[in-house]
N, C-alpha and C positions, 0 to 999 in steps of 0.2 A: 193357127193350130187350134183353138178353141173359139171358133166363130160360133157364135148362137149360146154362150156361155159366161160372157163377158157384158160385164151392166155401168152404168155410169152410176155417183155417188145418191142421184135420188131414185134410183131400183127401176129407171129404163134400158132397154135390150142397147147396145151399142151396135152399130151397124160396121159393116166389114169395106173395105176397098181396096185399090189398087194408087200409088203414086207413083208413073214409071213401073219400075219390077219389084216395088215394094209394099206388102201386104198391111194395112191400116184399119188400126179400129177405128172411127170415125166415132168423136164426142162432140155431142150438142151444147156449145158451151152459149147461153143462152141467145142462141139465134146464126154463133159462130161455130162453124163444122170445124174440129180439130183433128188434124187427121195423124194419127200414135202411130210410130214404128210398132207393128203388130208382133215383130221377132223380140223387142224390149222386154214386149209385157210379156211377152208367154216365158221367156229367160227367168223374168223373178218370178212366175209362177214354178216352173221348172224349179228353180232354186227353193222355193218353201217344199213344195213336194220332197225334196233331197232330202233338206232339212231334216222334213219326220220323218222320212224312210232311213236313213242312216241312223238317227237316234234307237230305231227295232230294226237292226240291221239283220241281227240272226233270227230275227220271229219271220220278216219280210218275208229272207231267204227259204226259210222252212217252207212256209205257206206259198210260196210261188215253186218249190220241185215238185209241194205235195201234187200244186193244182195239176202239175206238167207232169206229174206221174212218173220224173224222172228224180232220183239220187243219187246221181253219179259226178266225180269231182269236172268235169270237163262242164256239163249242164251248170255244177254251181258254181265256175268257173266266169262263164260268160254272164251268168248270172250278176256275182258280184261288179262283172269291168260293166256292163248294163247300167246297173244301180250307183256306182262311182261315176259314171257319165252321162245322164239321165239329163242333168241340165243345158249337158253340149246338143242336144236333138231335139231343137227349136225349128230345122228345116223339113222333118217328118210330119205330117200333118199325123192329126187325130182321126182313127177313122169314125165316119159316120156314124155306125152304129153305137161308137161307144159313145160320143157326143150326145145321138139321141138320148141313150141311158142313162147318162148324167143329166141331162137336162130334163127325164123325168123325174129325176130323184131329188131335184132341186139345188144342184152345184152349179154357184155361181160367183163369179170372179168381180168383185169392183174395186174399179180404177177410178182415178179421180180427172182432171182436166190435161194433168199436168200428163198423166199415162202412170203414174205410181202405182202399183196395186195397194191398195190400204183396207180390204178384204179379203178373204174366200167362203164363203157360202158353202158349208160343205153338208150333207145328207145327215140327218138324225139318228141313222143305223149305227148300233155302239159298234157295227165292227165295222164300221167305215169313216169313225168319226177321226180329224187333226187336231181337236179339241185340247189333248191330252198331253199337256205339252209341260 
């Protein structure tokens, strides 16, 4: 889900793969490829996202009908069951584009050997900062 996003504890890219049908970030633990359930990590990533998105649960919501143009209780309906399950949708990939975007803004996720996130890297923009906790 966040391939190209995802850095090991001293600020290297972590590399992506496959074991069987399942998706690995691949950690250089010094000289030993470790290969992370890719769904693990992106779950507790998923999970802090929630975190702060529920802590501004009505700002969230506001600002995502404004962006939709829509206010109508059905929109902020699916809206909310979206944002309540936001962590179960680790099998959706990220698209591209928004990966690229993040990854010009400088979002980045570090995990350690073990696959723990004990980071996020998130962009400087005060309206895009998790900081605020």
């Amino acid at each position: 889900m966040f391939e190209g996003l995802v850095f090991d504890e001293f600020g290297r890219p972590v590399e992506t793969g496959w074991v069987g049908p399942d998706a690995c970030y691949i950690v250089d633990d010094a000289g030993f490829l470790r290969h992370i359930d890719a769904a693990e990590v992106d779950r507790q990533v998923l999970r802090m996202f929630k975190e702060q998105v529920m802590a501004e649960k009505d700002m969230a919501l506001r600002a995502m009908l404004e962006l939709l143009g829509k206010d109508d209780i059905f929109t902020k309906t699916a809206l909310e069951y979206q944002l309540a399950h936001m962590d179960e949708q680790v099998d959706q990939p990220l698209p591209p584009q928004a990966r690229a975007w993040l990854q010009s803004l400088g979002f980045k996720i570090i995990i350690d050997v073990q696959g723990q996130v004990i980071g996020i890297e998130v962009p400087q923009d005060p309206g895009l900062s998790m900081d605020d906790e």
